[in-house]
Each structure stands twice: as C-alpha cells, then as structure tokens.
C-alpha positions as CSV (number, residue, x, y, z in Angstrom):
1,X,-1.4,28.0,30.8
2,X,-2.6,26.2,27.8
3,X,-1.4,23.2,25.9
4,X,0.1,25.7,23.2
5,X,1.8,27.4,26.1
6,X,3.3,24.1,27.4
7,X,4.1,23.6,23.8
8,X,6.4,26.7,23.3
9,X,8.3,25.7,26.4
10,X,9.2,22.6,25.5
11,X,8.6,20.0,22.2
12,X,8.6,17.1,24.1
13,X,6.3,17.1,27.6
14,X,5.7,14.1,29.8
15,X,1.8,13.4,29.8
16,X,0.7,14.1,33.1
17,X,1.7,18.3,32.2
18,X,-0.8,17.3,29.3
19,X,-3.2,15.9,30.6
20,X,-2.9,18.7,33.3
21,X,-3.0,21.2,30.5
22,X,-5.9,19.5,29.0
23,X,-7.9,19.6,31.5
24,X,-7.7,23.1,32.3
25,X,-8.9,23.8,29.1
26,X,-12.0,21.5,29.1
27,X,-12.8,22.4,32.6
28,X,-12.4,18.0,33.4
29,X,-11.0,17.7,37.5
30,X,-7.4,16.4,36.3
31,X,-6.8,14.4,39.7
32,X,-8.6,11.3,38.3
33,X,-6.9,8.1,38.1
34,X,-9.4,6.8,36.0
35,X,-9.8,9.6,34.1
36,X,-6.0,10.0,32.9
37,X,-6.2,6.3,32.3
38,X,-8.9,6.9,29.7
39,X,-6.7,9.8,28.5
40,X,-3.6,7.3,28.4
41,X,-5.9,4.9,26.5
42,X,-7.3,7.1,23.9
43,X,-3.8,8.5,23.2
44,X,-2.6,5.0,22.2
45,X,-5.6,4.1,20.1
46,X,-4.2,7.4,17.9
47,X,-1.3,5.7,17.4
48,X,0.4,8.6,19.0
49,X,4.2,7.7,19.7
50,X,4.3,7.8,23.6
51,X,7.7,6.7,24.9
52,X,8.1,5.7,28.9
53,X,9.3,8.9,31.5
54,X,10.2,7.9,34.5
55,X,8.9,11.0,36.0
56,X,10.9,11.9,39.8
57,X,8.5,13.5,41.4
58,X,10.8,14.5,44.6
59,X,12.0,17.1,42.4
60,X,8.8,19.1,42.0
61,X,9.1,21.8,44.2
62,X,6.9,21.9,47.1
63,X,6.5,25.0,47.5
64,X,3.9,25.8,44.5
65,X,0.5,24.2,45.3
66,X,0.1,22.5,41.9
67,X,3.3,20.9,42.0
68,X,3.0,19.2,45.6
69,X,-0.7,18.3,44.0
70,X,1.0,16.8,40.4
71,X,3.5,15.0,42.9
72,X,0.7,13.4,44.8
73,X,-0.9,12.3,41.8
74,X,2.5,11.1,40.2
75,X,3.2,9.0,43.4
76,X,-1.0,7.9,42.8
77,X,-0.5,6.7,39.4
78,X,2.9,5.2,40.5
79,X,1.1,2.5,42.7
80,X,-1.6,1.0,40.1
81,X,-0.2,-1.8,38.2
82,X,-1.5,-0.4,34.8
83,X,0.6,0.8,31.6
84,X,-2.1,3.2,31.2
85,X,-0.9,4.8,34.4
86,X,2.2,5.1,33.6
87,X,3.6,8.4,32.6
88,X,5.2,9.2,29.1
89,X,6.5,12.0,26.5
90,X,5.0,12.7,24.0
91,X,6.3,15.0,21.2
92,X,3.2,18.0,20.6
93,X,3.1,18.7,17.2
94,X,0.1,20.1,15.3
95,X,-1.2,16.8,14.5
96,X,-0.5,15.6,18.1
97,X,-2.4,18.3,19.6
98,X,-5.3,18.1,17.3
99,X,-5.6,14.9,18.4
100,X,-5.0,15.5,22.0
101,X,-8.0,17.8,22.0
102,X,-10.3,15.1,20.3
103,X,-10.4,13.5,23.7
104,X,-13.6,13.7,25.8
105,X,-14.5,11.5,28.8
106,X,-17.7,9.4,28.2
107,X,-20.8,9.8,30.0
C-alpha cells in the first residue's frame, strides 16, 4: 500500500501509518525511533498542521504481523519523553503529500 492508498481510505491518518507508508516507498527500515523523530521534525519545520492522537495501540489486532510490529513501535515511541515521538493526524492533501515525500534522512 502506498501513501495515496492510505489516502483514499481515510483524509485524516495518524503519522505513524505515514510514516509507515513512507517508508515503504523509499525503501527507509520504518522501526527507527530516531528516524521517525526526524520525520516528526521535518514535518513541523513545513508548517504542516499536525494535531495530537493518542494512538491505543491494544486495539491493533495481533493477529497481522505488521500490526503487533506498529504496536511495538507505538508502545517504543510512547516511552521517550520527546514531542517528536509523539504520534499525530495529519490531514493528506496534495500539498501535504508533496511535502511528505520531500523528506529524506541525512547521511
């Protein structure tokens, strides 16, 4: 699934099914901290409206693979004391997404 796919499912996604999506596409490992920090980071230097989710991620059904991995990584983010780890919605618009796919990690 791509970030237009997430898209057509829903305006509004939380950011961790972004930066999931994202990730996917750019072939990045999506189960960095640090790296979805930068993400998180780089989306509010954009001036992207991001509004706190508080994501529950005992709903997530265990019984898909991803989802038990996207829990983990919720629960992760969860215990660093960091906005930039928190987890948000964000609406994906055109101009959202364009921006959204500006992001690269620095090497």
């Amino acid at each position: 699934m791509t970030l237009e796919d997430l898209r057509k499912k829903v305006l509004y996604q939380n950011s961790i099914d972004i930066w999931i999506k994202l990730c996917e596409e750019k072939s990045i490992f999506w189960k960095d901290i640090e790296n979805y920090k930068r993400f998180i980071e780089f989306l509010f230097s954009q001036n992207l409206h991001l509004k706190p989710f508080p994501l529950c991620v005992s709903e997530s059904d265990s019984l898909i693979e991803e989802n038990r991995e996207k829990a983990k990584f919720a629960e992760s983010l969860s215990e660093v004391k960091d906005s930039n780890c928190s987890t948000y919605t964000l609406k994906l618009n055109d101009s959202a997404l364009s921006v959204i796919r500006k992001f690269e990690l620095s090497k």
